[in-house]
MMTF fields as JSON, N, C-alpha, C and O atoms, coordinates in Angstrom:
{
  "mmtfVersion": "1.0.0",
  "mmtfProducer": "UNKNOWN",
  "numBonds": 387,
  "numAtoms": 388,
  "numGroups": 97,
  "numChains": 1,
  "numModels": 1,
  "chainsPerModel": [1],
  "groupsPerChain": [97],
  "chainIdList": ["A"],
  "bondAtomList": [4, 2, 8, 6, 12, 10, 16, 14, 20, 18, 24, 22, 28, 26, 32, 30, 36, 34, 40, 38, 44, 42, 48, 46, 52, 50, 56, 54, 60, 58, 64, 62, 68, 66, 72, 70, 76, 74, 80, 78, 84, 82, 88, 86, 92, 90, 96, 94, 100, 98, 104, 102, 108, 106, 112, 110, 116, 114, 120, 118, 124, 122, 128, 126, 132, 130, 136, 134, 140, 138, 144, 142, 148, 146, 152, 150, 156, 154, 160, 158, 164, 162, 168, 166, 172, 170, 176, 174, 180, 178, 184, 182, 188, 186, 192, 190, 196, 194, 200, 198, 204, 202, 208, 206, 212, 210, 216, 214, 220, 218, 224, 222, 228, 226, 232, 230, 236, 234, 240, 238, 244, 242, 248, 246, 252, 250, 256, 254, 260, 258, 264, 262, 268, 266, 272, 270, 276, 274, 280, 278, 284, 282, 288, 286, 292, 290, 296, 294, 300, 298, 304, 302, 308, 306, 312, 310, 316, 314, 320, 318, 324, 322, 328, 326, 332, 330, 336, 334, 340, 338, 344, 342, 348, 346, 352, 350, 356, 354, 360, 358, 364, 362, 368, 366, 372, 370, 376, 374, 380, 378, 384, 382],
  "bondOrderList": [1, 1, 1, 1, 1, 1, 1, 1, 1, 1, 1, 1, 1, 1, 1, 1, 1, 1, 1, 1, 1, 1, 1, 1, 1, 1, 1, 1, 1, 1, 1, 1, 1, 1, 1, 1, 1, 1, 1, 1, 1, 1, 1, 1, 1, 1, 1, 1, 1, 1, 1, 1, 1, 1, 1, 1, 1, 1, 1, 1, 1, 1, 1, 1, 1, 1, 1, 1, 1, 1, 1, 1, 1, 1, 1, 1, 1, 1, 1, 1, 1, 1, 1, 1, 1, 1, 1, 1, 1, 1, 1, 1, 1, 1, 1, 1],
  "groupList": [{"groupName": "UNK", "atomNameList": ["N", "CA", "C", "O"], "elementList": ["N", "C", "C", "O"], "formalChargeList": [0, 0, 0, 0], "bondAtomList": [1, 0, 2, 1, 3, 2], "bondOrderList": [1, 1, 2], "singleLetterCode": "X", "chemCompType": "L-PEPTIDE LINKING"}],
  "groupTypeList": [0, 0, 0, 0, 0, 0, 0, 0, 0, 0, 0, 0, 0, 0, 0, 0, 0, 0, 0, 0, 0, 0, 0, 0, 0, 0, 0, 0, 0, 0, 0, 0, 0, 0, 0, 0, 0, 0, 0, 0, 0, 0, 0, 0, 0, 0, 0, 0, 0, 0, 0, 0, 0, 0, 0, 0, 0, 0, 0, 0, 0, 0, 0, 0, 0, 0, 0, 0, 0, 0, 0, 0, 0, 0, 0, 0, 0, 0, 0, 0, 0, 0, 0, 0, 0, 0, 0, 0, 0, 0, 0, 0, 0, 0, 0, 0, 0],
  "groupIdList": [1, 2, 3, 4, 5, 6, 7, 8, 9, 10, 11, 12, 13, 14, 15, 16, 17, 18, 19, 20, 21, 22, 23, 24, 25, 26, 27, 28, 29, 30, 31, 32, 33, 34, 35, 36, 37, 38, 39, 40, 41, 42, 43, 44, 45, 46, 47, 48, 49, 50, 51, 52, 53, 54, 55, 56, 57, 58, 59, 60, 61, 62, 63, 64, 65, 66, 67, 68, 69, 70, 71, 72, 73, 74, 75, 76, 77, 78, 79, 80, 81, 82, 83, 84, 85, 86, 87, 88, 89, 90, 91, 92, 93, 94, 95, 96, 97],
  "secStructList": [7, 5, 7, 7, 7, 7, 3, 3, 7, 1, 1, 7, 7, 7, 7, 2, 2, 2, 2, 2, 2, 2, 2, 2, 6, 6, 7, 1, 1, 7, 7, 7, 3, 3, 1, 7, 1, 1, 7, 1, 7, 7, 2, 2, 2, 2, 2, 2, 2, 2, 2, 7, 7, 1, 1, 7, 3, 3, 3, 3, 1, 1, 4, 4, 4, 6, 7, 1, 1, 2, 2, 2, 2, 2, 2, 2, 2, 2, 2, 2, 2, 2, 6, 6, 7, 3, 3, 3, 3, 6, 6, 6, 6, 3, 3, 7, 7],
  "xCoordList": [6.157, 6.294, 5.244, 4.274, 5.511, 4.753, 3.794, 4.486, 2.979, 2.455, 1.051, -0.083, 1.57, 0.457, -0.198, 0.013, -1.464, -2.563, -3.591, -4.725, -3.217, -3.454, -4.992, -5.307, -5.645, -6.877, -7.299, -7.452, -7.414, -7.878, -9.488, -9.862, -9.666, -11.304, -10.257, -9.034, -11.206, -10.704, -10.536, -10.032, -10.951, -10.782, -9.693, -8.988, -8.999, -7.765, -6.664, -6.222, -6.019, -4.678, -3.396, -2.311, -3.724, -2.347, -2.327, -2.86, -1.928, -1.44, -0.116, 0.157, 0.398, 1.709, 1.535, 2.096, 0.638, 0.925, 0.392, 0.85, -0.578, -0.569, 0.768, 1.273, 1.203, 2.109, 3.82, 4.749, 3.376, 4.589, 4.685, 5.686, 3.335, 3.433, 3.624, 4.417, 2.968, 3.034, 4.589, 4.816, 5.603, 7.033, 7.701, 8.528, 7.167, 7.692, 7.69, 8.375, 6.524, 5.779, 6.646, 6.724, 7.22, 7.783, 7.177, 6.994, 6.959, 5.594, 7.043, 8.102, 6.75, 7.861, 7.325, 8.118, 5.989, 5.32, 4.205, 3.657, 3.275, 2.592, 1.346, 1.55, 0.575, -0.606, -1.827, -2.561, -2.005, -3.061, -4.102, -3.858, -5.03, -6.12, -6.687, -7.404, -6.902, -7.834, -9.04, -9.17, -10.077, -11.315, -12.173, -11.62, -13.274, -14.338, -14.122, -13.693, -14.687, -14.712, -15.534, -15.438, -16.974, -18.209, -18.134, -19.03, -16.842, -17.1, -16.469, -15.532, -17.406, -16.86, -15.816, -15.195, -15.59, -14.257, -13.232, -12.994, -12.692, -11.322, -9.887, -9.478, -9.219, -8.37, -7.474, -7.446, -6.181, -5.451, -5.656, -4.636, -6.504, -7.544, -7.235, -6.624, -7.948, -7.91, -6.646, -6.439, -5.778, -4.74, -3.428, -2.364, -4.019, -3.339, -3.383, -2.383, -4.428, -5.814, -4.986, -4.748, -4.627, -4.755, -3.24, -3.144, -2.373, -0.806, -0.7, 0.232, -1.501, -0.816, -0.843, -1.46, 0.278, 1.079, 0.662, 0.132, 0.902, 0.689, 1.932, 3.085, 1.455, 2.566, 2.562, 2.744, 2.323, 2.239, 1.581, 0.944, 1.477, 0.833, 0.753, 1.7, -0.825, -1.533, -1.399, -2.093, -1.103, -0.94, -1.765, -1.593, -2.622, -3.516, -2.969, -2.34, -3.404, -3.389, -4.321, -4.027, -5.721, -6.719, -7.705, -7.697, -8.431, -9.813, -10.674, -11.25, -10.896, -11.65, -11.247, -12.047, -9.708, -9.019, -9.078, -8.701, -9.488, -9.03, -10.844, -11.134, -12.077, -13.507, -14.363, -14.069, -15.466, -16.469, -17.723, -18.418, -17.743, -18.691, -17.795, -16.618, -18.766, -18.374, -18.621, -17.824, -19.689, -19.531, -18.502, -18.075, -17.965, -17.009, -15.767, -15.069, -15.377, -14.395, -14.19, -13.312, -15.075, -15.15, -15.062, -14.305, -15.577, -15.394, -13.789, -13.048, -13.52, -11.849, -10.632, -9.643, -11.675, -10.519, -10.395, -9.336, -11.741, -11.776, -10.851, -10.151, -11.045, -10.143, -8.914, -8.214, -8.334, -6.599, -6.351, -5.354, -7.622, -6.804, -7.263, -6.713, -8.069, -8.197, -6.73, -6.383, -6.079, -5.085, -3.559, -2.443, -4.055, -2.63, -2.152, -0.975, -2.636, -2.035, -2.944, -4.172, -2.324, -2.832, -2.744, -2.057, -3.355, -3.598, -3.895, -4.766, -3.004, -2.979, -3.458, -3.425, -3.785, -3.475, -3.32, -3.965, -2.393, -1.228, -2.559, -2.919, -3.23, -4.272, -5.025, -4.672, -5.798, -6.512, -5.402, -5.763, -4.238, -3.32, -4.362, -4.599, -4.66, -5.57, -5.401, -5.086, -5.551, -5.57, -5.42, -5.497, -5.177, -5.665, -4.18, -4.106, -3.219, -1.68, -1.195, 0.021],
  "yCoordList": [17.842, 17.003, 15.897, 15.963, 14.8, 13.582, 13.587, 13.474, 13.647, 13.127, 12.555, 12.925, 11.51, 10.446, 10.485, 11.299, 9.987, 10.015, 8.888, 8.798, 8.056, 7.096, 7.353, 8.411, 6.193, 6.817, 5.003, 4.157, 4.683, 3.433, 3.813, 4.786, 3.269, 3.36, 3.68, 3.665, 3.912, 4.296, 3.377, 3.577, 2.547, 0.65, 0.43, -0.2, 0.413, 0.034, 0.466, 1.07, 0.199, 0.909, 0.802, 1.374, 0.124, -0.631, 0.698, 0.257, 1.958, 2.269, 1.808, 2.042, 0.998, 0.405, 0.323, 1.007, -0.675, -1.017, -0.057, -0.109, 0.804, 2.083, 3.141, 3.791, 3.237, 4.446, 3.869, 4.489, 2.186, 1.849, 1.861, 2.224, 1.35, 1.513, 2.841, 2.988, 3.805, 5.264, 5.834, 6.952, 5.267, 5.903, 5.085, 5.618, 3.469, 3.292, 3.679, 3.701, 3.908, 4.906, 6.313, 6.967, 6.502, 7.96, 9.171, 10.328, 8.578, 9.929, 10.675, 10.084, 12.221, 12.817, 13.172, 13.733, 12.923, 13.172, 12.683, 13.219, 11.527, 11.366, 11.922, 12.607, 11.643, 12.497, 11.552, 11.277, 10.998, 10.015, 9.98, 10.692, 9.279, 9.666, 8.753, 8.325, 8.101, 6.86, 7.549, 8.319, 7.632, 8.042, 7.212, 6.728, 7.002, 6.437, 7.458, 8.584, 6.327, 7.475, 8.069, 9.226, 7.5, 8.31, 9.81, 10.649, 9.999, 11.521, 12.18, 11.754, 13.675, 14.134, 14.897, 15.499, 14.811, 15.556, 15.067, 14.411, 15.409, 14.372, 15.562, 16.338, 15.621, 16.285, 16.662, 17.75, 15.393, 15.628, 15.355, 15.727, 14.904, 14.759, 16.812, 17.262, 17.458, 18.876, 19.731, 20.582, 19.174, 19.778, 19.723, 20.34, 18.734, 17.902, 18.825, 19.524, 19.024, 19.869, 21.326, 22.034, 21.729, 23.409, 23.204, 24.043, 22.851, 22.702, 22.426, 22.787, 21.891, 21.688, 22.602, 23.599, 22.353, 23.564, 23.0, 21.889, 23.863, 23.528, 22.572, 22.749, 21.59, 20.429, 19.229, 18.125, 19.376, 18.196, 16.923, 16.922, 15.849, 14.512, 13.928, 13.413, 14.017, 13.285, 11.903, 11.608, 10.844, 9.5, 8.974, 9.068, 8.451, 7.076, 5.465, 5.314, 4.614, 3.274, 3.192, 3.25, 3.006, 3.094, 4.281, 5.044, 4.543, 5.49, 5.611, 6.674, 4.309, 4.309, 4.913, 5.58, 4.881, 5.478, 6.843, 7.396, 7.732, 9.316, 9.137, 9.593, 8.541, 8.978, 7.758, 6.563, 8.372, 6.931, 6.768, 5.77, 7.536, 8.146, 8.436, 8.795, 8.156, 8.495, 10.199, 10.877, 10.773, 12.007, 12.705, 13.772, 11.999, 12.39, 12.384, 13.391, 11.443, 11.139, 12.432, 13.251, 12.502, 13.546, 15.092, 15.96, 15.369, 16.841, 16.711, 17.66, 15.316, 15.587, 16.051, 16.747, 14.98, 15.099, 16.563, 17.184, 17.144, 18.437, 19.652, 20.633, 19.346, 20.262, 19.762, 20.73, 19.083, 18.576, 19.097, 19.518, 18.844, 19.639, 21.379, 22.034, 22.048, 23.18, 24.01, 25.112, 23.301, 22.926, 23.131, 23.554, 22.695, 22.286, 21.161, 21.377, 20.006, 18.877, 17.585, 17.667, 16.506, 15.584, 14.242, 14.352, 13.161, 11.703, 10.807, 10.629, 10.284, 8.886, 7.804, 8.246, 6.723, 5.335, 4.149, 3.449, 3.806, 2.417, 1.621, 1.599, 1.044, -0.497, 0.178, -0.112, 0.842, 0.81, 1.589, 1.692, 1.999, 2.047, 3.467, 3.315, 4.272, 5.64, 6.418, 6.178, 7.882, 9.511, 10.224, 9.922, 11.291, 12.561, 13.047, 13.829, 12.628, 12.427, 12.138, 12.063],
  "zCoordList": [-8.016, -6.85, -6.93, -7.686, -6.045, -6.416, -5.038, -4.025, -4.889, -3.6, -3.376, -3.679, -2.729, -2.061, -1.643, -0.744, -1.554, -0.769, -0.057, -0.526, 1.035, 1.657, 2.749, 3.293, 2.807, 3.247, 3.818, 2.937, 5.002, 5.752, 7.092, 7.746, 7.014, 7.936, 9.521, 9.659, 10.377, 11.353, 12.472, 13.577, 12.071, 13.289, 12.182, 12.969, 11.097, 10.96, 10.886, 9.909, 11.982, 12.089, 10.951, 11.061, 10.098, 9.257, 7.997, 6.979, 7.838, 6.638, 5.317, 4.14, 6.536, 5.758, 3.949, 3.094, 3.817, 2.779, 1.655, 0.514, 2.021, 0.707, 1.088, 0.174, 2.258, 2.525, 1.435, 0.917, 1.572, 1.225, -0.44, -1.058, -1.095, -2.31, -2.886, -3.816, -2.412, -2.849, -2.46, -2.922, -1.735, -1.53, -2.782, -3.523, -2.971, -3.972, -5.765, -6.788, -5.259, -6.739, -7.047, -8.087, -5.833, -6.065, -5.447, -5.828, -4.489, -3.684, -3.057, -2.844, -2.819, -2.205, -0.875, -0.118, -0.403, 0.871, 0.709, -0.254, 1.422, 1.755, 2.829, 3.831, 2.546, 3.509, 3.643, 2.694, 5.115, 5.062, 6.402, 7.376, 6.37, 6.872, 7.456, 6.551, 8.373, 9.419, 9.249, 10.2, 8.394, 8.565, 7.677, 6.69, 7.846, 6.95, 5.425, 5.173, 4.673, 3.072, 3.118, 2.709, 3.726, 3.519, 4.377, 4.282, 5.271, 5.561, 4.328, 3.653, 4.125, 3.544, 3.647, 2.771, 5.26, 5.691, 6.163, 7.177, 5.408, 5.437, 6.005, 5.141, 7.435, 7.175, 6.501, 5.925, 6.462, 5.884, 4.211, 3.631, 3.425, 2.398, 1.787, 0.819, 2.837, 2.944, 2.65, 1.785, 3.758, 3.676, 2.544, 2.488, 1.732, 0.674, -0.159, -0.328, -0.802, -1.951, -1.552, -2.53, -0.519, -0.358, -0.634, -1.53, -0.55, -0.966, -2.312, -3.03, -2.592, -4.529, -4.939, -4.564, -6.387, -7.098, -8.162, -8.168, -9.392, -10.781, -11.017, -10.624, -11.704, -12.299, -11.415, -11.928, -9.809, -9.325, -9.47, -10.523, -8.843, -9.102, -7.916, -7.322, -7.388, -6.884, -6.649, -7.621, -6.196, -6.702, -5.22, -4.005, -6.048, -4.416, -5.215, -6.262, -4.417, -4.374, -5.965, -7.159, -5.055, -5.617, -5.756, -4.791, -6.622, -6.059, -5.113, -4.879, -4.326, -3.317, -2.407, -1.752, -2.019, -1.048, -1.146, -0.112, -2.205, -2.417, -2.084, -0.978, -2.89, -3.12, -2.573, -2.573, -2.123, -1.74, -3.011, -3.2, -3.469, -4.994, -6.034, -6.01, -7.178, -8.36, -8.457, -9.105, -7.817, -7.569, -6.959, -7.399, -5.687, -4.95, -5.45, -5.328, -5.981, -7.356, -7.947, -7.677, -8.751, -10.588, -9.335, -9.769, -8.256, -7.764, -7.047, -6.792, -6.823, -6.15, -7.437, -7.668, -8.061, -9.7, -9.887, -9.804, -10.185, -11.072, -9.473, -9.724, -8.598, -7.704, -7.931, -7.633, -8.188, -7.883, -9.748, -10.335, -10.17, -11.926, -11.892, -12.778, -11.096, -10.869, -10.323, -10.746, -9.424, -8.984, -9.949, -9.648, -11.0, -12.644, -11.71, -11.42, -11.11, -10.834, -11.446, -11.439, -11.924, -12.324, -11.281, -10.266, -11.522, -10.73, -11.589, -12.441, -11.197, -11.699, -10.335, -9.186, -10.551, -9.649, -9.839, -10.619, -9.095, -9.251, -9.565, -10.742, -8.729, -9.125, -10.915, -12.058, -10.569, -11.891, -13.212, -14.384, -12.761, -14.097, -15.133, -16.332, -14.618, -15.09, -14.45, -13.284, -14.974, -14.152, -15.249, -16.44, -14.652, -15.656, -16.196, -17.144, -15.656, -16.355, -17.58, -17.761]
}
């Protein structure tokens, strides 16, 4: 399964345009989040992570949107491949796919 992961600060209301690229990418459900990056708690971020299956794919916009750190990054990565799911993302054209 393909699924998306959209992530905007919380003064901006507009998810449109990652919700829209990630349906066109092939996302089969999206899951997104009005929160700052710098929390580290992210609900639906959470609830994303505890549903993956082996074989799925992760897909964000960008990285910034899934991590606010390069630390935060490399520990989301290594859970979504703990997982047997890989990520890729559309802007930087890289993931673990």
């Amino acid at each position: 399964m393909i699924i998306g992961y959209a992530r905007v600060r919380k003064d901006d209301p507009n998810l449109d345009a990652q919700t829209d690229a990630l349906t066109a990418a092939g996302a089969d459900k999206v899951f997104a989040d009005k929160i700052s990056g710098s929390k580290r708690v992210r609900p639906e971020l959470g609830r994303m992570l505890e549903q993956l299956r082996d074989g799925d794919i992760v897909t964000v916009t960008k990285y910034d949107r899934l991590a606010r750190s390069l630390k935060d990054l490399l520990e989301t990565v290594e859970t979504i491949g703990a997982h047997g799911a890989g990520l890729p993302s559309l802007a930087e054209g890289t993931g673990t796919t």
